[in-house]
C-alpha positions in Angstrom: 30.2 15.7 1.8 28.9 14.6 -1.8 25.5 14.2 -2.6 24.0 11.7 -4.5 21.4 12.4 -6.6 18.1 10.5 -7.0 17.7 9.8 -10.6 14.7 9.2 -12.6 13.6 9.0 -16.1 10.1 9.2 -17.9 8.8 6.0 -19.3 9.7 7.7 -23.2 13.5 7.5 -22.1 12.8 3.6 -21.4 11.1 2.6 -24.7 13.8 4.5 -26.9 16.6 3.2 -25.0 15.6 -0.5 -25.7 15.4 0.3 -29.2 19.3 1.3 -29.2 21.7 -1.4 -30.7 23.4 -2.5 -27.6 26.8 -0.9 -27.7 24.9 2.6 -27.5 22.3 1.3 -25.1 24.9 0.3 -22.3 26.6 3.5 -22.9 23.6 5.5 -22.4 22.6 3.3 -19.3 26.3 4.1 -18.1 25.7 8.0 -18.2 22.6 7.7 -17.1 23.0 6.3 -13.7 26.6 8.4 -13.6 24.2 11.9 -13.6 23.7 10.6 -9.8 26.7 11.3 -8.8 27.4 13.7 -11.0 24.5 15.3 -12.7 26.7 17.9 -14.7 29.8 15.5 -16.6 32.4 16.7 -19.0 30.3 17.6 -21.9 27.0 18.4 -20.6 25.7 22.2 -21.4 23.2 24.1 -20.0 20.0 24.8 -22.3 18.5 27.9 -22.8 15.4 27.9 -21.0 14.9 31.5 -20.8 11.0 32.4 -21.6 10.1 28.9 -20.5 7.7 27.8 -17.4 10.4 26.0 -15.6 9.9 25.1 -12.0 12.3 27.3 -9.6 15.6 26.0 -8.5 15.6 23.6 -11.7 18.4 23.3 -14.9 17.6 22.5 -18.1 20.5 20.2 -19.2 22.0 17.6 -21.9 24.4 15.5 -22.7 25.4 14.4 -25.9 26.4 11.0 -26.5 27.6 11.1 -30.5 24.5 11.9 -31.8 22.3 11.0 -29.2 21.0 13.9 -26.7 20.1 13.3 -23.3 17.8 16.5 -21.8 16.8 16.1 -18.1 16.7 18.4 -15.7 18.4 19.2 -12.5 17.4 20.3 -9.0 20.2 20.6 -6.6 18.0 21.8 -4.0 15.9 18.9 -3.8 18.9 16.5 -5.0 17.4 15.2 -8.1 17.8 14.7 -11.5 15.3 14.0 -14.2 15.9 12.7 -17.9 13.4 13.9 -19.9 14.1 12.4 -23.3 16.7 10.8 -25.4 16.5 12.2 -29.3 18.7 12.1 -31.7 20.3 14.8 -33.3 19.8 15.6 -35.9 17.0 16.6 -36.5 16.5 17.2 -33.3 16.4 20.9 -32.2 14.7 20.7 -28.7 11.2 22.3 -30.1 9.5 20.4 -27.4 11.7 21.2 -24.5 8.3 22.6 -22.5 6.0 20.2 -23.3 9.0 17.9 -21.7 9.4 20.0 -18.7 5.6 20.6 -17.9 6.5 16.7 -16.2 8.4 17.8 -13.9 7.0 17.7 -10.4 6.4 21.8 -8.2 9.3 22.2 -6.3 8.8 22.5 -2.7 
């Protein structure tokens, strides 16, 4: 049976997605509600979150959309995933990465 994920995305991810220009802003709408179904698409890696406080059962993800990151977080467990932020790349070098994941809820 597949499972569908519950998706849901800090307020940050909101505000910079309205300041896309609108080709880039339904794209990243489009692979934002696809991580429901399929929280780890073609082209999505796994972050390094070794040496981070990172709640258990939970992956550190992103997806790149040109050069546009999306880094959210995935709990299969609990059937969730989480966007944390949408940056753009470069500069962006994930320095933040867990300041962004100290709002993720305790896993049960």
């Amino acid at each position: 049976m597949d499972v569908t994920y519950a998706v849901f995305l800090e307020e940050d991810v909101h505000e910079d997605r309205r300041k896309l220009p609108g080709n880039v802003r339904q794209r990243v709408r489009r692979a934002i509600s696809d991580l429901g179904a399929d929280p780890r698409p073609a082209g999505s890696l796994a972050l390094d979150a070794s040496g981070l406080d990172l709640p258990a059962g939970v992956e550190v993800r992103r997806f790149r959309l040109g050069p546009w990151r999306l880094v959210y977080a995935v709990h299969d467990a609990e059937a969730w995933v989480w966007v944390l932020a949408l940056r753009h790349r470069p500069p962006y070098d994930y320095a933040d990465l867990q300041r962004l994941l100290k709002r993720l809820p305790p896993s049960e």
